[in-house]
C-alpha positions in Angstrom: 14.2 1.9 -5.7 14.3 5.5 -6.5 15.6 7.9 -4.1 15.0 11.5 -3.4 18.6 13.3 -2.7 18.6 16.6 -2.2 22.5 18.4 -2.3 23.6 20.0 0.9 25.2 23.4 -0.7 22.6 23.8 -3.5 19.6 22.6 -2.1 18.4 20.9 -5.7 16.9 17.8 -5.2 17.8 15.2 -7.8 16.3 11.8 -7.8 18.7 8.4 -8.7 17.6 5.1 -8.8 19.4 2.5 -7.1 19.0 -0.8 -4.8 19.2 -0.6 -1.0 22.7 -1.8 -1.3 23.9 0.7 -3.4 22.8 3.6 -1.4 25.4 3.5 1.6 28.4 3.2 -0.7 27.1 6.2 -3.0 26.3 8.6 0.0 29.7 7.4 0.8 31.6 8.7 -2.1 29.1 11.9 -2.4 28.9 13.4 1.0 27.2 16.4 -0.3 23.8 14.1 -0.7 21.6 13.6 2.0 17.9 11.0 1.1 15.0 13.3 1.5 11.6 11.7 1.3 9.7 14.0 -0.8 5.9 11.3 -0.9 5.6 8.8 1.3 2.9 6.0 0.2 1.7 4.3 3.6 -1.4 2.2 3.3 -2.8 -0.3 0.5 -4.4 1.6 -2.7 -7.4 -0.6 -2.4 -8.6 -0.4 0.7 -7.9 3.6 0.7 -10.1 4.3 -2.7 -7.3 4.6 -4.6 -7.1 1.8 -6.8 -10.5 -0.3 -7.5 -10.4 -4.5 -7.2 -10.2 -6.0 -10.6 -13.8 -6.6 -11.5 -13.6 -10.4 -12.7 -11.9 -10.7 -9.5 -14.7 -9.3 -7.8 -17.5 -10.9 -9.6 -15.6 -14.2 -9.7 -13.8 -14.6 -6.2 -15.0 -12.0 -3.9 -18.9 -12.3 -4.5 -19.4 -15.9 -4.3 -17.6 -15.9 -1.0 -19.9 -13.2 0.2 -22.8 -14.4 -0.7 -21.4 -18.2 0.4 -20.0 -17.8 3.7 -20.9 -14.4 5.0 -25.0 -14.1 4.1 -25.2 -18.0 6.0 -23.6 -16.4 9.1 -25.4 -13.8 9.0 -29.1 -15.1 8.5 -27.5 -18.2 11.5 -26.6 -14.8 13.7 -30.1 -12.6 13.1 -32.4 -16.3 13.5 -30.6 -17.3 16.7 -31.0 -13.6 18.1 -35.0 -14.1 17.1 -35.7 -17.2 18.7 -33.9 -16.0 22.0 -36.5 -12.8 21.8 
């Protein structure tokens, strides 16, 4: 992972690249370091606009499911709601 360290007496922020269990050990030995998170991503690409689904994946998965599954439950859902009018 790559960590954000910004030094106590400077204030320059460096970044170092390290697993999780290397980080306690080296803010051990340099206690002027202190993690600052500088970006933060929260939330998956795709659903936020971000990054677009794979179009063969699309085509070839997601559509056929739609049209499949969901447009049967639909038209089931809309005919039973006629009839009961």
């Amino acid at each position: 992972m790559k960590y954000d360290m910004k030094n106590k007496e400077t204030g320059e922020i460096t970044e170092h690249t390290m697993s999780y269990k290397e980080l306690d050990p080296f803010l051990a030995t340099h206690p002027e370091l202190e993690v600052v998170f500088l970006k933060m991503n929260v939330g998956d690409p795709v659903l936020l606009g971000v990054t677009k689904i794979p179009s063969d994946f699309e085509h070839g998965v997601l559509a056929p499911i739609e049209r499949n599954y969901f447009k049967k439950r639909r038209e089931s859902k809309f005919s039973s709601l006629k009839q009961q009018v």
